[in-house]
Backbone as a chain_set.jsonl record, in Angstrom:
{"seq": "XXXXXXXXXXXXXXXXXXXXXXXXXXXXXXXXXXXXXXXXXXXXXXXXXXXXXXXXXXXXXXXXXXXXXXXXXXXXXXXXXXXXXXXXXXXXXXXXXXXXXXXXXXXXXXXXXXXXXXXXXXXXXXXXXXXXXXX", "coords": {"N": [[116.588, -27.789, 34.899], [115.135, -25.473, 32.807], [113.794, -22.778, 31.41], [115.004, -21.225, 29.364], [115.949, -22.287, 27.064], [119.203, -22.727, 25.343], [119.045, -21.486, 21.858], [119.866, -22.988, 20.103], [119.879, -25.82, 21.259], [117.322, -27.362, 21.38], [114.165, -28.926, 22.472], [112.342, -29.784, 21.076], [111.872, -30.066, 17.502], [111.533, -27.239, 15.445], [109.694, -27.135, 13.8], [107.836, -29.132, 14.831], [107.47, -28.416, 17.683], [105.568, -25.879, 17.103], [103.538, -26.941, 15.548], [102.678, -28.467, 17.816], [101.767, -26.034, 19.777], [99.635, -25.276, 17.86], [98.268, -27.339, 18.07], [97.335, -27.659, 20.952], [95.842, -24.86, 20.472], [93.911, -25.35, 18.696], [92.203, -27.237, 19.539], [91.483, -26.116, 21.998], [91.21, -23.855, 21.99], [91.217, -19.979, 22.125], [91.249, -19.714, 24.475], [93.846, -20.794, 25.607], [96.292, -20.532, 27.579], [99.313, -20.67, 28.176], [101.732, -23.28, 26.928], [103.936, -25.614, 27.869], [106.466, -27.649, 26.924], [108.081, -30.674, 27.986], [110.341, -32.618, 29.064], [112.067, -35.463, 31.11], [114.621, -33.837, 31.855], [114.397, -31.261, 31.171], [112.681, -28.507, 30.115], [110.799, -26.326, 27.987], [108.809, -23.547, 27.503], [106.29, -23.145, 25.078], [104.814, -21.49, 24.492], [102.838, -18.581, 25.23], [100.286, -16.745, 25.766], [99.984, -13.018, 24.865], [98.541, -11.408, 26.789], [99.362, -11.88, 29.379], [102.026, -12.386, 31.635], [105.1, -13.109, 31.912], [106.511, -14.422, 34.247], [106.196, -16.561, 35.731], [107.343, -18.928, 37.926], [109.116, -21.6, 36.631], [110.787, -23.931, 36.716], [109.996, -24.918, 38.664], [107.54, -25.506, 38.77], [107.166, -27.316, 36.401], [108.829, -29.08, 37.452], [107.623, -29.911, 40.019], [104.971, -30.997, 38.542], [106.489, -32.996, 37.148], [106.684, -34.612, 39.566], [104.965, -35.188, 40.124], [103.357, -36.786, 38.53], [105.2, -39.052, 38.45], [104.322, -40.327, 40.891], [101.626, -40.503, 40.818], [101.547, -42.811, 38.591], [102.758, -44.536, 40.021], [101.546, -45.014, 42.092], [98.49, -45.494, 41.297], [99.084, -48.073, 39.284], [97.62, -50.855, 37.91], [95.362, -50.587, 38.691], [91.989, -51.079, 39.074], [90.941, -48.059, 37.544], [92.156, -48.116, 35.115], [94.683, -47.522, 32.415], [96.627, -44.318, 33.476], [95.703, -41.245, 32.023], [95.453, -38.659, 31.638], [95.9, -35.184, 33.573], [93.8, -33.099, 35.264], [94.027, -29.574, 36.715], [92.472, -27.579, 38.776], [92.004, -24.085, 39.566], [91.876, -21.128, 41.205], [92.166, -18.727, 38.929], [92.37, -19.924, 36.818], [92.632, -23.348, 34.815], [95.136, -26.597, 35.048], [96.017, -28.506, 32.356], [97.677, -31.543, 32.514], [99.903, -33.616, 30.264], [101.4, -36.739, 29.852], [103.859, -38.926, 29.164], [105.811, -41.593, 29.669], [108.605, -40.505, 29.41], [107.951, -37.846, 28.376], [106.487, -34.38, 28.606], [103.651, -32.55, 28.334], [102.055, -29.61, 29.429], [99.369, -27.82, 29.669], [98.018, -24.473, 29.895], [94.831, -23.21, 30.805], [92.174, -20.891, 30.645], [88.877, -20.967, 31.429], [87.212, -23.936, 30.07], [85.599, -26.34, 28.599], [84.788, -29.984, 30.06], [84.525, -31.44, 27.916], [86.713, -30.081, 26.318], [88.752, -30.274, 27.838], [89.14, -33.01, 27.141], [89.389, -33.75, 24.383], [91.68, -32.025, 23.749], [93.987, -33.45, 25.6], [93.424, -36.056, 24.229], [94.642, -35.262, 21.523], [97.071, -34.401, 22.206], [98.07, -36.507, 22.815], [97.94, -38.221, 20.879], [99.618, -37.07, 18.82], [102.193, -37.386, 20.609], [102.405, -40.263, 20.238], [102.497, -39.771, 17.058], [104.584, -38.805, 17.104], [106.321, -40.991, 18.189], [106.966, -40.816, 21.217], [107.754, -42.074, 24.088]], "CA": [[115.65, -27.426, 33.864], [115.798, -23.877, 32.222], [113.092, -22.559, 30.182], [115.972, -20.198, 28.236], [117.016, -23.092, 26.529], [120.324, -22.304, 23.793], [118.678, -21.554, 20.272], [120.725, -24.549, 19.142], [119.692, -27.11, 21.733], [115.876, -27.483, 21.449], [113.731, -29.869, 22.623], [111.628, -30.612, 20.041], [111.914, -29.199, 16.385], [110.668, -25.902, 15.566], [108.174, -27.434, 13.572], [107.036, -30.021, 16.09], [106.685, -27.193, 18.314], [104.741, -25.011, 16.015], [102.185, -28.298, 15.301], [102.197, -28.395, 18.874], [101.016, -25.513, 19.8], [98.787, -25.191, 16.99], [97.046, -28.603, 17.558], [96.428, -27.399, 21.639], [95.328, -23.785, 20.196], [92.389, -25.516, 18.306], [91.497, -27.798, 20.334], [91.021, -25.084, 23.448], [90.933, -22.204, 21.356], [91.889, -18.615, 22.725], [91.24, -20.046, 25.831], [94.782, -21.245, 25.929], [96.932, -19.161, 28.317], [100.707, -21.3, 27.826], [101.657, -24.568, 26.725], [105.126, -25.688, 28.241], [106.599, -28.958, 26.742], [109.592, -30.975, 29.317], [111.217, -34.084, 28.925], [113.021, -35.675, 32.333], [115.905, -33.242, 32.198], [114.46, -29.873, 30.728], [111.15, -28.205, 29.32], [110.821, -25.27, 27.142], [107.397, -22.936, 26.924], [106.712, -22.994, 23.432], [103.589, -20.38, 23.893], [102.527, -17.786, 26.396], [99.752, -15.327, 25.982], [100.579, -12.099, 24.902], [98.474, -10.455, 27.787], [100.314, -12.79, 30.728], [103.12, -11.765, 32.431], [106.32, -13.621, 31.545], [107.212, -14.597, 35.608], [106.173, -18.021, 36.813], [108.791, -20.045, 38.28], [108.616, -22.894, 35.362], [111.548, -24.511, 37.009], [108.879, -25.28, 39.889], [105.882, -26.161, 38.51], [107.504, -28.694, 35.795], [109.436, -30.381, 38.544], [106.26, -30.655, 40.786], [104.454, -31.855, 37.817], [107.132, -34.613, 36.918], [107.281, -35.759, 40.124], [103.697, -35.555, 41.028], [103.415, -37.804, 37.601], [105.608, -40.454, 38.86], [103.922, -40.546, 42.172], [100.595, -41.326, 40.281], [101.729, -43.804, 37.997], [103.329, -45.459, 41.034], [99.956, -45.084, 43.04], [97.035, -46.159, 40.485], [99.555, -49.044, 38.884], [97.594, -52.433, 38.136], [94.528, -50.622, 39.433], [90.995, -51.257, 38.352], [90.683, -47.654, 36.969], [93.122, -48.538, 34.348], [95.882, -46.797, 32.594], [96.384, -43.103, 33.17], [95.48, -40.741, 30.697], [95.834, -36.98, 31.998], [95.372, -34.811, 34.675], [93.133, -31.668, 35.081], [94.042, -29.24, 38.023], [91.322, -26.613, 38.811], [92.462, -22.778, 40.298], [91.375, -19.721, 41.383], [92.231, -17.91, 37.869], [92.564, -20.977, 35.574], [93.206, -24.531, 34.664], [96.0, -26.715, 34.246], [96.02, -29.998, 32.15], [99.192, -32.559, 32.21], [99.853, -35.207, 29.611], [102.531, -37.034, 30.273], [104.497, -40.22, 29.164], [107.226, -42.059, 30.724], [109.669, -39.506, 29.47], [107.666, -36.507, 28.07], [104.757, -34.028, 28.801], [102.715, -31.477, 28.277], [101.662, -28.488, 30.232], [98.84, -26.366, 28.77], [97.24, -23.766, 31.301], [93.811, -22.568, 29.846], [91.019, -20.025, 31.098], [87.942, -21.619, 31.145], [87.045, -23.854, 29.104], [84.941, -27.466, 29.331], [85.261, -31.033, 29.84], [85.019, -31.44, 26.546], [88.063, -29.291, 25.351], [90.163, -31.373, 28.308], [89.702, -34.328, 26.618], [90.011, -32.99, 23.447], [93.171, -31.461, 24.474], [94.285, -34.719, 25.8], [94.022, -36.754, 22.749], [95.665, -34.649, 20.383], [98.696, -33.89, 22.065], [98.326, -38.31, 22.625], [98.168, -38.909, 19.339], [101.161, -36.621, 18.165], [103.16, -38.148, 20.933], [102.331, -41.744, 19.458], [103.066, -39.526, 15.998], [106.583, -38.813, 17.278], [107.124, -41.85, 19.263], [107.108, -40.294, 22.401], [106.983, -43.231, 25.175]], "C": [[115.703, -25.926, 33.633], [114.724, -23.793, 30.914], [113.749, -21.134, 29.101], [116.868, -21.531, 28.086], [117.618, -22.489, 25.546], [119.368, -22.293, 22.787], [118.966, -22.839, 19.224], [120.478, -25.97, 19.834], [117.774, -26.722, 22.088], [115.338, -28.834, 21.832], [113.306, -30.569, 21.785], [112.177, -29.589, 18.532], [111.362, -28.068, 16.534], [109.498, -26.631, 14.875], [107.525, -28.3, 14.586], [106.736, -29.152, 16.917], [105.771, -26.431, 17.859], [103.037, -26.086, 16.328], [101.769, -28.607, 16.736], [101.387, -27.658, 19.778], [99.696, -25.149, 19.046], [97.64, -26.227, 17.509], [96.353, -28.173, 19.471], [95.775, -26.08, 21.29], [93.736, -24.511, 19.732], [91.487, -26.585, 18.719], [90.924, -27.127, 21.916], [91.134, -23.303, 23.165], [91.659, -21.04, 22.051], [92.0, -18.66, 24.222], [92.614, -20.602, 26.354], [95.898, -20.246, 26.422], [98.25, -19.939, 28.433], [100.717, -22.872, 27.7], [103.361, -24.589, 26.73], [105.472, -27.284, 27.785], [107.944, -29.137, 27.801], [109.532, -32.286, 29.012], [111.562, -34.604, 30.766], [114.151, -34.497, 32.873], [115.592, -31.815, 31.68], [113.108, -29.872, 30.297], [111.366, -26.818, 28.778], [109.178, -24.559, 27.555], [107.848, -22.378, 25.809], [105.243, -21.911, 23.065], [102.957, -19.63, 25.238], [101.322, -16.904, 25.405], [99.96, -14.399, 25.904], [99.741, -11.215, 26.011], [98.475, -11.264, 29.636], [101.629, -12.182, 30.375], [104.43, -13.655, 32.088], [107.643, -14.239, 33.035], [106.526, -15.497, 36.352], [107.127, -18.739, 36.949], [108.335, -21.483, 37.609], [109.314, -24.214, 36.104], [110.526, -25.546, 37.96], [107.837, -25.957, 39.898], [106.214, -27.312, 37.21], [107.695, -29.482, 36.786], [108.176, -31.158, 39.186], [105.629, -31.289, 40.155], [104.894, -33.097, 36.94], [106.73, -35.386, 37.738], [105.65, -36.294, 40.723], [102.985, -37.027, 39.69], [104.046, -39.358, 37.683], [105.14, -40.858, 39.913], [102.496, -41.239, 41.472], [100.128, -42.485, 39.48], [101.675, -44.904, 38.92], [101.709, -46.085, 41.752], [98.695, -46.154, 42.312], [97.566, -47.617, 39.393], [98.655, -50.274, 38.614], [96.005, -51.909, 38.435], [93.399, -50.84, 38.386], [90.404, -49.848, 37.317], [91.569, -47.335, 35.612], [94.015, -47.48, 33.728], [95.731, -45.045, 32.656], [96.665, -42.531, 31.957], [96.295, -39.214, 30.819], [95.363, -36.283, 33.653], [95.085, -33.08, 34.673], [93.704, -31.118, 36.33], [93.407, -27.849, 37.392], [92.01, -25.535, 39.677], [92.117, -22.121, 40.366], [91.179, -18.907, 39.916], [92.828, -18.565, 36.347], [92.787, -22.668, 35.646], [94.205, -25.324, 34.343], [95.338, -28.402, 33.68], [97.662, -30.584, 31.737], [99.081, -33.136, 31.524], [100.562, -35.583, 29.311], [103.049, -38.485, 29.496], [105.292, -40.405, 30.175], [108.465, -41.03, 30.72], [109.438, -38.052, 28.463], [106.866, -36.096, 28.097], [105.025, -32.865, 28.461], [102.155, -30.851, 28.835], [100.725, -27.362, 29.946], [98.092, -25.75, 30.172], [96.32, -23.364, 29.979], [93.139, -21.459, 30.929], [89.544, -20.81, 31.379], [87.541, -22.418, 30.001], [85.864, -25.978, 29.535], [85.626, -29.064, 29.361], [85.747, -31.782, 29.154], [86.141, -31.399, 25.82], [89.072, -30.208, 25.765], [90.515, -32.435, 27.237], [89.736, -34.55, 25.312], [91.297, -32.911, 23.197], [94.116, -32.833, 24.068], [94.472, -35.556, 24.72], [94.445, -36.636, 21.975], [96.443, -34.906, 20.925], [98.742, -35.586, 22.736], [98.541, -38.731, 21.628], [99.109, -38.142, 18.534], [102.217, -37.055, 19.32], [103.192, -39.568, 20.098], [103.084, -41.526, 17.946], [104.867, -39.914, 15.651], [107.43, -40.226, 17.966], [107.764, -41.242, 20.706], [106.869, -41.124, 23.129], [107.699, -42.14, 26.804]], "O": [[116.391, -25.237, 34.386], [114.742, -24.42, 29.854], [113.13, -20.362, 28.368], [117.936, -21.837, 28.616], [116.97, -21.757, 24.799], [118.683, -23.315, 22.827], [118.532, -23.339, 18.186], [120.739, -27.039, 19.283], [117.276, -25.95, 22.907], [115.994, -29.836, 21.547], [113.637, -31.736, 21.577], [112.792, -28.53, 18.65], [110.742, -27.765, 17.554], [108.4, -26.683, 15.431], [106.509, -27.856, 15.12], [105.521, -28.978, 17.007], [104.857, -26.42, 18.683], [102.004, -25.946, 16.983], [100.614, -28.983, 16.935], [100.512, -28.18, 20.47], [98.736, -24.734, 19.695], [96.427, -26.037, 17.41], [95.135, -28.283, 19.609], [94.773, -26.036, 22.002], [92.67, -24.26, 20.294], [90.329, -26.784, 18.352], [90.128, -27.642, 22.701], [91.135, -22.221, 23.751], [92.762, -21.28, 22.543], [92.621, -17.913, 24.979], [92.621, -20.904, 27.547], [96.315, -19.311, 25.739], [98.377, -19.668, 29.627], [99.892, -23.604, 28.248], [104.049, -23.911, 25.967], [104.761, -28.158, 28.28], [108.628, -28.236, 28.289], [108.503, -32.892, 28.714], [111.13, -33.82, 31.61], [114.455, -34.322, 34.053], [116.562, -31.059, 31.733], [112.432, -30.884, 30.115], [112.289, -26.193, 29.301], [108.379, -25.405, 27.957], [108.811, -21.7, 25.451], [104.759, -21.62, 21.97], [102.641, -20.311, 26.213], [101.676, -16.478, 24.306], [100.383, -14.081, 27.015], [100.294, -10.133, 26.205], [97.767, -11.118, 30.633], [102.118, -11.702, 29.352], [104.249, -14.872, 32.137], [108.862, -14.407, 33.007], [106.254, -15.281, 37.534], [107.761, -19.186, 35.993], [107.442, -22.24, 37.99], [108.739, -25.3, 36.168], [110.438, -26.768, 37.836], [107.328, -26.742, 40.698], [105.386, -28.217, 37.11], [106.97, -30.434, 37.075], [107.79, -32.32, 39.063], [105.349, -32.369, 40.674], [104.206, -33.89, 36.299], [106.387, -36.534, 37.454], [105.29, -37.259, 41.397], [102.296, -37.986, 40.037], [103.623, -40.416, 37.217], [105.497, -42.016, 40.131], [102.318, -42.45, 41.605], [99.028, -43.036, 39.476], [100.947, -45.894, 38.852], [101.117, -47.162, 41.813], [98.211, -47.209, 42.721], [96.691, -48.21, 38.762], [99.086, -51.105, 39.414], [95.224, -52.86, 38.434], [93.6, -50.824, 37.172], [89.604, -50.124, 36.423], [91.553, -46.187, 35.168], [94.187, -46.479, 34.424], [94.856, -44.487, 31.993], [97.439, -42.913, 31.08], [97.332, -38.811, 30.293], [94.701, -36.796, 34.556], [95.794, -32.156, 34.276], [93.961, -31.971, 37.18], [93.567, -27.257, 36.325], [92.663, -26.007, 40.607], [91.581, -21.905, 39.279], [90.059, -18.437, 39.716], [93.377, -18.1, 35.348], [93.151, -23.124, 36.73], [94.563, -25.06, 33.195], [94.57, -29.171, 34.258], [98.491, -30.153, 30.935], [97.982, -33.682, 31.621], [100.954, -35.083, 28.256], [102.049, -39.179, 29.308], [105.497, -39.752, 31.199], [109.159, -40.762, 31.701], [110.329, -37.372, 27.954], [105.922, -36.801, 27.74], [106.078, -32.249, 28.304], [101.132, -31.493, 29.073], [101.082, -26.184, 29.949], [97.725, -26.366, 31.173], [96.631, -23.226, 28.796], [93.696, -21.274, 32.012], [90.102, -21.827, 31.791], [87.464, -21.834, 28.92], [85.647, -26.482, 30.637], [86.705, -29.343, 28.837], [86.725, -32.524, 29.245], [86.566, -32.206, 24.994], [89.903, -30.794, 25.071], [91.575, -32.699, 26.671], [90.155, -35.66, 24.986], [91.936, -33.683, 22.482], [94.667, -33.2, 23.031], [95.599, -35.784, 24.281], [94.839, -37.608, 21.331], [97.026, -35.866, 20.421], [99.842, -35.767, 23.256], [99.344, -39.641, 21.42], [99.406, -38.651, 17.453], [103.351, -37.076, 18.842], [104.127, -39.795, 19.329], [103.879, -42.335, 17.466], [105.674, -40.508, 14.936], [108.629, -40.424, 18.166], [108.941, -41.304, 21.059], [105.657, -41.329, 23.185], [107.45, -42.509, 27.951]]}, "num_chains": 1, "name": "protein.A"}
């Protein structure tokens, strides 16, 4: 994975990116500190913060959040709290939320922001996967 993907091999369109960021911007407002999209085999950040620093190991924290994605699927399968949706993780100096399919997610880190916005959040960038056919 390599978030300096070629200019010529993109993940998503530029506009699909664009609409992407756009649709978590107003759903979590200024409160949105990067939004990294990844497939199985690669992810891009398609938006950083201009007062963040440009040095998290992406390589690292996609992977962990693929694999910690297939581990939960695997886990809560069949179960009574039925299918997964997303996942919040809480930190010292921010939040992340995942939202994932079988073969593509979403990575937005925010600042504070409420329960609300998560699931907010969450259903947009659900309902432009469903847009795109994202399974």
């Amino acid at each position: 994975m390599s978030d300096d993907t070629p200019a010529d091999v993109e993940l998503l369109p530029e506009e699909a990116q664009q609409h992407l960021t756009t649709t978590c911007r107003t759903a979590a407002g200024d409160s949105v500190r990067s939004v990294v999209y990844f497939s199985r085999t690669d992810y891009q950040q398609l938006y950083l913060r201009g007062d963040l620093e440009r040095d998290a190991d992406l390589d690292t924290f996609v992977g962990s959040e693929w694999q910690d994605f297939n581990i939960t699927q695997n886990a809560y399968q069949g179960s009574e709290l039925g299918d997964y949706r997303y996942t919040i993780r809480v930190f010292e100096n921010g939040f992340l939320v995942r939202i994932t399919t079988h073969n593509h997610g979403v990575i937005v880190t925010t600042d504070n922001v409420t329960l609300r916005d998560f699931e907010e959040l969450a259903t947009a960038v659900g309902h432009l996967f469903d847009e795109w056919n994202l399974d």
